[in-house]
DOLO-150688 format. One record per residue (C-alpha): z, y, x; residue in one letter. Coordinates in steps of 0.05 Angstrom, whole numbers, padded with zeros to 5 digits, always signed. Each point is the difference from the previous one (the first is absolute). Layout:
ZYXA/...
***
This chain:
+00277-00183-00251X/-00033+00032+00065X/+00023+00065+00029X/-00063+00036-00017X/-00038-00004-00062X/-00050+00042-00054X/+00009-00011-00073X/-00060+00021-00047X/-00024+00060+00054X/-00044+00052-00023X/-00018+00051+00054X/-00052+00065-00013X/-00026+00063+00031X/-00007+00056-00041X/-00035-00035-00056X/-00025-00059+00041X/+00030-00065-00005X/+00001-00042+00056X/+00042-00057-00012X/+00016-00023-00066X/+00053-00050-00028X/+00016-00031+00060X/+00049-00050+00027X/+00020-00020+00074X/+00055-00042+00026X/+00013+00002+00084X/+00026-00063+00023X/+00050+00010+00043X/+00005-00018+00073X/-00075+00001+00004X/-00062+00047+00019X/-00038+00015-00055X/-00074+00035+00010X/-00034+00046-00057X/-00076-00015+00002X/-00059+00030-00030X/-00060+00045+00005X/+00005+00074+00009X/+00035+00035-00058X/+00024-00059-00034X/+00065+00030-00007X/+00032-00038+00063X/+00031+00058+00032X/+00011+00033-00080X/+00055-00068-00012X/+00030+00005+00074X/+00022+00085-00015X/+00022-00025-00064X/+00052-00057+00019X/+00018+00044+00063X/+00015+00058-00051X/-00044+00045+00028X/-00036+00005-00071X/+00034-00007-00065X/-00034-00056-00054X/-00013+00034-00060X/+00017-00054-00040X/+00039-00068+00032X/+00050-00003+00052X/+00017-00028+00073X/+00063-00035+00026X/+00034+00002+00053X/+00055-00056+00007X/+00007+00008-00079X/-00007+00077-00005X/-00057+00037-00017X/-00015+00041+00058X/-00023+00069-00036X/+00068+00000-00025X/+00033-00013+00070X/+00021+00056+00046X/-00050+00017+00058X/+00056-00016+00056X/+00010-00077-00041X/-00063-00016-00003X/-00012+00012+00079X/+00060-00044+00012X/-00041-00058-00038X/-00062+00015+00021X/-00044+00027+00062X/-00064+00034-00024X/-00059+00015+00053X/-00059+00043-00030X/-00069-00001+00029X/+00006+00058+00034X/+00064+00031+00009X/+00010+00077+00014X/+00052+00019+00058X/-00017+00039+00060X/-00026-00047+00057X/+00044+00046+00055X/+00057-00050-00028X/+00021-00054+00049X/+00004-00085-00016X/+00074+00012-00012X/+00007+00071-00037X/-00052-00034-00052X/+00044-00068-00001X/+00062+00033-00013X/-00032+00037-00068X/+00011-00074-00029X/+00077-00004+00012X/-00007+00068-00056X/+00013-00036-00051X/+00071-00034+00023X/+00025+00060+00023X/+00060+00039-00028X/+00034+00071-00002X/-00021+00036+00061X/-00057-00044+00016X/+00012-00019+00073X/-00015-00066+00024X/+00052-00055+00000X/+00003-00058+00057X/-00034-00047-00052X/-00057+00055-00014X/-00007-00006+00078X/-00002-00068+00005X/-00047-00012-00061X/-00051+00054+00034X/+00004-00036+00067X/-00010-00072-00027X/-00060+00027-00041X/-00030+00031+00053X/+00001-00067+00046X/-00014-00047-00059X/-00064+00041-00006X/-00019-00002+00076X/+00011+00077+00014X/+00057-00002+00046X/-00049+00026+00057X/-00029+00053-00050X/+00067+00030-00032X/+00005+00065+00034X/-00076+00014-00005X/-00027+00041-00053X/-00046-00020-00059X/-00062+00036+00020X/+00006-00038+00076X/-00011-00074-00036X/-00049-00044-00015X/-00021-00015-00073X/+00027-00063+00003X/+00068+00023+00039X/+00008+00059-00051X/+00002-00051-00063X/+00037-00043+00041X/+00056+00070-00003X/-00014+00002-00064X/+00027-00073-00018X/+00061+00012+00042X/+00028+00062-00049X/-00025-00050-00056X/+00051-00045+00029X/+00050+00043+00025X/+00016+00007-00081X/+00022-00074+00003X/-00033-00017-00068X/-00012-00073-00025X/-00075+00029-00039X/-00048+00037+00051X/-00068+00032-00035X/-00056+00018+00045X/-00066+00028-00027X/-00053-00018+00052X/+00037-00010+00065X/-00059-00016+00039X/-00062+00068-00018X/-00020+00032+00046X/+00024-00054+00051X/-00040-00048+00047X/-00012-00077-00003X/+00049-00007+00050X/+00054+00060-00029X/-00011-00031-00065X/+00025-00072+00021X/+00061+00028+00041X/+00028+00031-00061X/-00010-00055-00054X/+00025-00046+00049X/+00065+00046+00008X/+00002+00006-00076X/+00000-00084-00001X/+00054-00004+00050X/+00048+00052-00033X/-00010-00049-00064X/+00013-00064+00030X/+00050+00017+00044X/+00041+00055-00047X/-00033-00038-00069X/-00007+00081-00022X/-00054-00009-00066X/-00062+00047+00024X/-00052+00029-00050X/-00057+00027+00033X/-00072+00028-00018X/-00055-00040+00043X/-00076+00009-00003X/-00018-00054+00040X/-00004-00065-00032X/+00019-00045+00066X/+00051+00039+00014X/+00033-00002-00062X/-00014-00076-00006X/+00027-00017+00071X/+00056+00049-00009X/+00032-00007-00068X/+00031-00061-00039X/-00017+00031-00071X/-00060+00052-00020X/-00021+00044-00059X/-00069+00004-00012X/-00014+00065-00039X/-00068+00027-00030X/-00004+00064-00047X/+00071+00018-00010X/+00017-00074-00012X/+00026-00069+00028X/-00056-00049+00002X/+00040-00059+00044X/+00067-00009+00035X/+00020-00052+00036X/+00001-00032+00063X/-00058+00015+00052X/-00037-00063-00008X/+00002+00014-00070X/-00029+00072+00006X/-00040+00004+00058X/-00050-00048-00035X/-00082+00004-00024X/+00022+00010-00077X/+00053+00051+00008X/-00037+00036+00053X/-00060-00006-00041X/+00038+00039-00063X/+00041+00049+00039X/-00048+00019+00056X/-00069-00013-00029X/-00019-00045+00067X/-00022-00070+00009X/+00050-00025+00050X/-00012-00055+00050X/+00082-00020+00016X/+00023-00049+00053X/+00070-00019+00020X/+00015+00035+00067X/+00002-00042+00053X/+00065+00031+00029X/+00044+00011-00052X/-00026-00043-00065X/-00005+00058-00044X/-00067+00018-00036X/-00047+00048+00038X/-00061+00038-00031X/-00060-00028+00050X/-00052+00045-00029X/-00026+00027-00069X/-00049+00033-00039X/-00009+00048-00062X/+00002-00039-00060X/-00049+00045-00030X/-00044-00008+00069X/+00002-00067+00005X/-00032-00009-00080X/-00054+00049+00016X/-00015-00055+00062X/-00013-00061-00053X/-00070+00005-00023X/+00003+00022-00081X/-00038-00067-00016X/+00057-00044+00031X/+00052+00036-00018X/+00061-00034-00031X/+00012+00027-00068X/+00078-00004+00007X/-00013+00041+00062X/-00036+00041-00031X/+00051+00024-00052X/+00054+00014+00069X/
***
């Protein structure tokens, strides 16, 4: 049984169902990347099994329990959560917003014990902002702000991290920094990560295991080279994908594509494939 996992899921708002019936198992140990186009329901599932929004019919598990029935305090000792765009004020330094993720170990008065210290201190230096910790929010880059962010992730010492998008609003090279920190805090630590991605190469050079979603529902899961492929891409994405291996690290990578749609209004009517046709 994995530590995180969705049984029969049905999530709304208001009167607007989003996902329906659905059923998710995270491997454990691994990074797993939710794929699809824009409102698919990607982000809808990650609130869901973070807790954030309450299935109205189903339930998640957490290490056996199901997490809506879980107090708010366990299920931040299981679990790190980081939202899309998180609200605190950006006067706070790297390690005032580290130490909010030692809340949830804390007891009585609330002060800090030598292990909250220590757990705040590794984070910050297993996340590169050592140089960075007495600066505030507002005085970092993108990519060294998400970078802060991760480290109070961490400083909760969970074995399941979810992220929802880690990399908007960040450049090429902000972008690879932080997936590559992400990587390294699962193959070093083996903590499971569940994480949001839009881009496709990303996700396929990034993760072990994908879910490949398209109006509220799973179209594929599996491994990268069995998602990021023409057919699946093709059915989730509506594009005609031209996929290579990458040279550098074997896994598949999206070369180019077009519009499905485009690319039959390019085939003259009279040579048209019928099966095409019928796409």
């Amino acid at each position: 049984m994995s530590k995180l996992s969705a049984e029969h899921i049905a999530v709304a708002y208001n009167d607007h169902t989003i996902i329906e019936d659905m059923n998710i198992e995270v491997p454990d140990g691994l990074i797993t990347s939710i794929i699809g186009p824009n409102g698919c329901g990607k982000s809808t599932l990650l609130k869901s099994m973070s807790r954030i929004m309450k299935p109205a019919r189903g339930a998640v598990y957490l290490n056996g329990r199901n997490i809506h029935e879980m107090k708010t305090k366990d299920v931040a000792k299981e679990m790190a959560i980081l939202a899309q765009s998180p609200d605190i004020p950006q006067t706070l330094t790297v390690s005032q917003l580290v130490s909010f993720g030692r809340y949830p170990h804390r007891r009585g008065t609330g002060r800090m014990s030598a292990v909250d210290k220590e757990a705040i201190e590794k984070a910050i230096v297993d996340t590169g902002m050592a140089g960075y910790k007495d600066r505030s929010l507002d005085a970092l880059s993108g990519g060294q702000r998400q970078r802060a962010w991760i480290a109070m992730a961490l400083a909760q010492d969970t074995d399941v991290m979810l992220l929802d998008e880690p990399t908007t609003y960040l450049d090429m090279a902000h972008q690879l920094e932080v997936l590559e920190l992400l990587q390294s805090l699962n193959t070093q630590e083996e903590r499971t990560i569940v994480m949001v991605l839009h881009d496709l190469n990303h996700a396929a050079r990034f993760s072990e295991h994908l879910i490949a979603m398209r109006d509220g529902a799973v179209q594929h899961i599996g491994s990268p080279s069995e998602v990021v492929s023409k057919p699946v891409l093709r059915k989730v994405f509506g594009i005609d994908a031209h996929v290579v291996a990458d040279p550098r690290t074997g896994k598949p990578l999206c070369m180019t594509y077009d519009l499905v749609d485009r690319q039959l209004e390019s085939v003259p009517e009279t040579n048209m494939n019928p099966a095409l046709a019928r796409v």
